[in-house]
C-alpha positions as CSV (number, residue, x, y, z in Angstrom):
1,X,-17.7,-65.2,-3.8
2,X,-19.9,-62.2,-4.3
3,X,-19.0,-58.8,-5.6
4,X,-17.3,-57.6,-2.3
5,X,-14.2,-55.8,-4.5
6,X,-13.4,-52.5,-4.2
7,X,-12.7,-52.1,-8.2
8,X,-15.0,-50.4,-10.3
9,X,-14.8,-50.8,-14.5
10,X,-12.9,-47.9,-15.8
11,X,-13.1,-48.4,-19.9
12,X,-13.7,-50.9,-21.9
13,X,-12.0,-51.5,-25.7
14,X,-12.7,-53.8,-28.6
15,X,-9.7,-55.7,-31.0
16,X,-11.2,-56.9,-34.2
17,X,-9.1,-60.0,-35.4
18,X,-8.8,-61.5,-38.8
19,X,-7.0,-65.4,-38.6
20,X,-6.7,-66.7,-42.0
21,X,-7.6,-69.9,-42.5
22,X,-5.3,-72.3,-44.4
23,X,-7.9,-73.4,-46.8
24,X,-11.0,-70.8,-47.3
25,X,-14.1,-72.2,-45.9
26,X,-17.1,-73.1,-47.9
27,X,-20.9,-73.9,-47.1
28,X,-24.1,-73.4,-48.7
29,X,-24.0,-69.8,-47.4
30,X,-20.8,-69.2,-48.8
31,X,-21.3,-70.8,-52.2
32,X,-24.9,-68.8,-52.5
33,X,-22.7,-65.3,-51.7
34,X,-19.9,-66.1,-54.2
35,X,-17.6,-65.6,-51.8
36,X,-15.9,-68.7,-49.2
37,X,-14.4,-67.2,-45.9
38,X,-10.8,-66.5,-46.0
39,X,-10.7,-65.5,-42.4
40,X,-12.3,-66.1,-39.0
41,X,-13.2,-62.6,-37.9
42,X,-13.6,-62.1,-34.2
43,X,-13.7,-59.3,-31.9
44,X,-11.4,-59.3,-29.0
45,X,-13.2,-57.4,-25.8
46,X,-10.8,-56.3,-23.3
47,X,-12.7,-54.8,-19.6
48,X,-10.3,-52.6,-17.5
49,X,-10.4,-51.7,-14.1
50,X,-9.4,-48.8,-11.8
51,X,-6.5,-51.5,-10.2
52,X,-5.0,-52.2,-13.6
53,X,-6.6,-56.0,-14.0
54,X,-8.1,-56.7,-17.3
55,X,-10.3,-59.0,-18.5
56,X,-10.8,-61.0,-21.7
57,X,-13.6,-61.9,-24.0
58,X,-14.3,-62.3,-27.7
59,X,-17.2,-62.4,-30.1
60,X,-18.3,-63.2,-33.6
61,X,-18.3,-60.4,-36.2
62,X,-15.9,-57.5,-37.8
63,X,-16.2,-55.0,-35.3
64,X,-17.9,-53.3,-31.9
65,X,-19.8,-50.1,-33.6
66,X,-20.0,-46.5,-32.1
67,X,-23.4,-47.1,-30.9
68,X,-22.9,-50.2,-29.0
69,X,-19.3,-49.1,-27.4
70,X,-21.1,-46.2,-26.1
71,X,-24.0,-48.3,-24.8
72,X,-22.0,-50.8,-23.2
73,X,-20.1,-48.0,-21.6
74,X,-23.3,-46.3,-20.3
75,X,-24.1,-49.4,-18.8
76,X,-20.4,-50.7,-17.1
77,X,-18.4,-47.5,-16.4
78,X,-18.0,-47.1,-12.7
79,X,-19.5,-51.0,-11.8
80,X,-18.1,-53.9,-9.9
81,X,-16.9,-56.0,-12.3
82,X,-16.9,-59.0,-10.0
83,X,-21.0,-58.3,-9.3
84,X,-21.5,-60.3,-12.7
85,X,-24.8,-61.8,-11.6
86,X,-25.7,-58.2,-11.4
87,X,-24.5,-56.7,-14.9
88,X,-25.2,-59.6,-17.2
89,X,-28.9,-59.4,-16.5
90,X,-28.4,-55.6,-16.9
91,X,-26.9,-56.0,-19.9
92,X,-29.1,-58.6,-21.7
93,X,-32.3,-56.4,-20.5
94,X,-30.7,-53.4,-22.5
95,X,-28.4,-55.3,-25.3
96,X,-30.3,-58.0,-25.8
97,X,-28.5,-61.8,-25.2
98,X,-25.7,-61.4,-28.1
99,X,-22.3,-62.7,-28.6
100,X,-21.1,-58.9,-27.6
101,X,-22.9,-59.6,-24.0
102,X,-21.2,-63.4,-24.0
103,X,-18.0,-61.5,-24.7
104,X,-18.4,-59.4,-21.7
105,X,-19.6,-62.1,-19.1
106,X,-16.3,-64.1,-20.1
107,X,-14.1,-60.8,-18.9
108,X,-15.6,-60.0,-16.0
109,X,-14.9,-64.2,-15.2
110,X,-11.2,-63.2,-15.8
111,X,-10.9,-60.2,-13.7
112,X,-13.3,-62.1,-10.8
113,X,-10.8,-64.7,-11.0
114,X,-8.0,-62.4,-11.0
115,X,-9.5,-60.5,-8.3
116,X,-10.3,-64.0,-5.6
117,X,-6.9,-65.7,-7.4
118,X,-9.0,-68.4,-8.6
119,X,-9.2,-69.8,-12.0
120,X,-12.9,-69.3,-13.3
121,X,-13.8,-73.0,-13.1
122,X,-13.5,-72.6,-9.3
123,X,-15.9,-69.8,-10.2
124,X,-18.3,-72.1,-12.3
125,X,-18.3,-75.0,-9.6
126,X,-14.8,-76.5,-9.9
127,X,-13.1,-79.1,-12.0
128,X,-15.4,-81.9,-13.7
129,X,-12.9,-83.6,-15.3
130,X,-9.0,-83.5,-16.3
131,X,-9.4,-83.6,-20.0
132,X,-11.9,-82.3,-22.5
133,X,-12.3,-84.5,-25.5
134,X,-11.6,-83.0,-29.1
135,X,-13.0,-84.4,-32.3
């Protein structure tokens, strides 16, 4: 399954999300700042194409800043979004390997899988196992 799609990336736009956790959370960090986290704060990546599919990601942090929306937009407007082996290298060797690039990589794995009608773990070399373990 190569990039053989006749899409292209037309925008992409960034959610920040703020879940509150039931009971703040504390660490050494935490206790040295004063301050325990009340809230998981994530960003929510979306990755929209010309055909109307979107894709989903989500980093670490409070927010996607000017600078980097316009970088990542320099970088993806007008691509294949299914050419991920491509754009991930593309955007590591200008971004740097961040959560923001991780965030990416897992959208264009939903609109790929969109795109073939596969779910991405046909993408990542099938099913290893019927249930994942939680601790």
């Amino acid at each position: 399954m190569t990039g053989a799609c006749e899409m292209r990336i037309e925008r992409i736009s960034a959610r920040p999300v703020a879940i509150p956790y039931k009971t703040p959370w504390r660490n050494r960090h935490t206790e040295e700042s004063g301050a325990p986290m009340t809230h998981l704060r994530t960003v929510v990546i979306e990755v929209h194409t010309d055909t109307g599919s979107t894709g989903l990601g989500e980093f670490r942090g409070d927010s996607l800043d000017g600078q980097q929306a316009r970088r990542l937009d320099d970088l993806l407007i007008g691509a294949d979004p299914t050419n991920i082996s491509r754009l991930v290298p593309l955007l590591e060797e200008n971004i740097g390997a961040s959560g923001i690039v991780a965030a990416i990589d897992f959208a264009l794995h939903d609109i790929k899988g969109k795109a073939f009608g596969v779910p991405v773990y046909q993408l990542l070399g099938g099913k290893h196992r019927e249930k994942v373990p939680l601790v």
